[in-house]
C-alpha positions in Angstrom: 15.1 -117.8 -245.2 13.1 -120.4 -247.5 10.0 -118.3 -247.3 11.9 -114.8 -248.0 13.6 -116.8 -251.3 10.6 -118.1 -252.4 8.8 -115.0 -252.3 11.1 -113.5 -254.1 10.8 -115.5 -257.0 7.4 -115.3 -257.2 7.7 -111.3 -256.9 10.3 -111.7 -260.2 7.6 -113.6 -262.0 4.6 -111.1 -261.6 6.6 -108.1 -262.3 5.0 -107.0 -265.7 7.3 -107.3 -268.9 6.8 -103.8 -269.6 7.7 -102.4 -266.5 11.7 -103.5 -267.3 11.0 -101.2 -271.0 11.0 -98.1 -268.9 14.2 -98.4 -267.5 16.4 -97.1 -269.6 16.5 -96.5 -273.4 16.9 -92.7 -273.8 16.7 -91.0 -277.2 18.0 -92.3 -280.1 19.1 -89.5 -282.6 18.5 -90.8 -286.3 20.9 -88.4 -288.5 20.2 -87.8 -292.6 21.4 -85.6 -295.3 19.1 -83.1 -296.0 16.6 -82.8 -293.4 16.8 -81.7 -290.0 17.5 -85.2 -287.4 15.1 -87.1 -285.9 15.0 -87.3 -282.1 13.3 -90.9 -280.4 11.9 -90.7 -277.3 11.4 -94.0 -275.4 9.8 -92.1 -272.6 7.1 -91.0 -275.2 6.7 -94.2 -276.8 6.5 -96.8 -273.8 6.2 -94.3 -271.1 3.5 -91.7 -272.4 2.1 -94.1 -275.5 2.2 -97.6 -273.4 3.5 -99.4 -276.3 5.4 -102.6 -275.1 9.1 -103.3 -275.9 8.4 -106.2 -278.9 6.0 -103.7 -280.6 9.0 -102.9 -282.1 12.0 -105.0 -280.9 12.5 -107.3 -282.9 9.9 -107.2 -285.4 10.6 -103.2 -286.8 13.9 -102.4 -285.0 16.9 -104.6 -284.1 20.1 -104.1 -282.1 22.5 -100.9 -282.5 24.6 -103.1 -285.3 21.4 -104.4 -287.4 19.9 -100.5 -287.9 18.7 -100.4 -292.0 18.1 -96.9 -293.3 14.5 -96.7 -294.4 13.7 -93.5 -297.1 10.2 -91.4 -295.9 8.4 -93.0 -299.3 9.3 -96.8 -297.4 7.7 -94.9 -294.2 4.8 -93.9 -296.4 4.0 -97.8 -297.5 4.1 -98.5 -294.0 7.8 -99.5 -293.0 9.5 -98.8 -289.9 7.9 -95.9 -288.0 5.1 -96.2 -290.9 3.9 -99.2 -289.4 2.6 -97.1 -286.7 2.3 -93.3 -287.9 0.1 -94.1 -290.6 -2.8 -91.6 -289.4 -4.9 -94.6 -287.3 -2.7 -95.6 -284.8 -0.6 -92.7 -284.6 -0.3 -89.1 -286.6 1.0 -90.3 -289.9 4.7 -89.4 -291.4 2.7 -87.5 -294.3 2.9 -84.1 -294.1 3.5 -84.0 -290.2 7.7 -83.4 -291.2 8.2 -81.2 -288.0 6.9 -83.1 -285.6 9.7 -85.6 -286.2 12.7 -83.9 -287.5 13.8 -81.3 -285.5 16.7 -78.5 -285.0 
């Protein structure tokens, strides 16, 4: 029983920190006035992009209750989804308005 415990344990403390990121998540639906919304996909991000959870918990995005609204120019100078979609990492928020906000 010792053995089966143990090896437990050690299975919890190889599992990779990432692999708990894909559980869960969903979309989050970001709604402003005058423009269409804008649809997240954490399947897309983590799943399809690899990204790890703390590339943008805690250090862009915070908990349901912290959310800041941040205007497309912010975006532009590298804020929020800026600090990613800036045309080197990933397509940049310039210009690319459709691929984000959606009907």
């Amino acid at each position: 029983m010792r053995i089966l415990i143990g090896l437990g344990l050690i299975a919890v403390l190889f599992v990779p920190s990432t692999g708990w990121c894909k559980i869960g998540g969903g979309d989050v639906k970001y709604r402003q006035a005058g423009a269409d919304p804008v649809v997240y996909s954490h399947d897309d991000h983590v799943g399809k992009a690899a990204l790890k959870c703390s590339e943008c918990h805690y250090k862009l995005y915070t908990i349901e209750g912290h959310k800041s609204k941040v205007t497309m120019e912010e975006m532009r100078q590298g804020r929020s989804c800026g600090s990613c979609h800036n045309g080197k990492r990933a397509f940049d928020v310039k210009g690319t308005c459709t691929k984000c906000h959606k009907k």
